[in-house]
N, C-alpha and C positions, 0 to 999 in steps of 0.2 A: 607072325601070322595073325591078320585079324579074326577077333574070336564075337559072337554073339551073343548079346547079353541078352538075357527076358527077365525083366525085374517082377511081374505081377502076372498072373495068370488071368485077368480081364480079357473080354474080350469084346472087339466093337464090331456092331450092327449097324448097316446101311441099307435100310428095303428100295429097292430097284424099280425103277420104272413098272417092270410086268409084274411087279409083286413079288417078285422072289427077293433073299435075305444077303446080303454078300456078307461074309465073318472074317474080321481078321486080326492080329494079332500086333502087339507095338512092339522093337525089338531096335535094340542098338548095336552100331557094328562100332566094335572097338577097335580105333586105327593105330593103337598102341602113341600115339603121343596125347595120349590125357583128352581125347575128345571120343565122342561117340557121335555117328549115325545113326539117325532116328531113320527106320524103316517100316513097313508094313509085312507081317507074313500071312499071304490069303491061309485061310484053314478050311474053307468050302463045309462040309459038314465032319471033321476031326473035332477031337477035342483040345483045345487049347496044351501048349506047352508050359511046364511047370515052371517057377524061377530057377535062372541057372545060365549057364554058359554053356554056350553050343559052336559048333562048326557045322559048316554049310554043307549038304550031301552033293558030292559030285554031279548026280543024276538031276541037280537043281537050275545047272548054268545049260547055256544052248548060245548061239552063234545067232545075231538078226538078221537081217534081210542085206545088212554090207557086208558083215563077217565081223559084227563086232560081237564082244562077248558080253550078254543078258542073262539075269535069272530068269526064268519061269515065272510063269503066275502062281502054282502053289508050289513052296519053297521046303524043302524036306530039310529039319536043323538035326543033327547027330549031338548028344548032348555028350558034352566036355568031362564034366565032375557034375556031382549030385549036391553040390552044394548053394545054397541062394546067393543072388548074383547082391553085391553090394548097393 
């Protein structure tokens, strides 16, 4: 099962055309053969997730406009173990 990693609690800011702040988070999906996906996880005004290993909350994925399956824009991680992610 791939698991998600968050190595650093940073968090990156992009101010938007009308001036509001978009926040988000850097996160790797680990596809179990020695590589990660680098993703983005929006956090809107949350506070950043801690390092650690996470799985993706069900309530995250949704169906697009053909029936394929998409995350959401803000991405709910369920943390794995409490320990920092390597």
């Amino acid at each position: 099962m791939p698991v998600c990693i968050i190595r650093d609690n940073g968090v990156e800011e992009t101010r938007l055309k009308d001036g509001s702040i978009m926040r988000s988070q850097t996160a790797g999906l680990e596809l179990g053969n020695g590589f990660h996906l680098p993703f983005r996880v929006g956090l809107g005004n949350r506070p950043p997730y801690e390092p650690g290993e996470y799985d993706i909350h069900p309530q995250s994925f949704a169906l697009g406009q053909y029936g394929d399956l998409i995350l959401k824009r803000y991405v709910d991680l369920i943390p794995l173990r409490h320990k920092a992610a390597k």
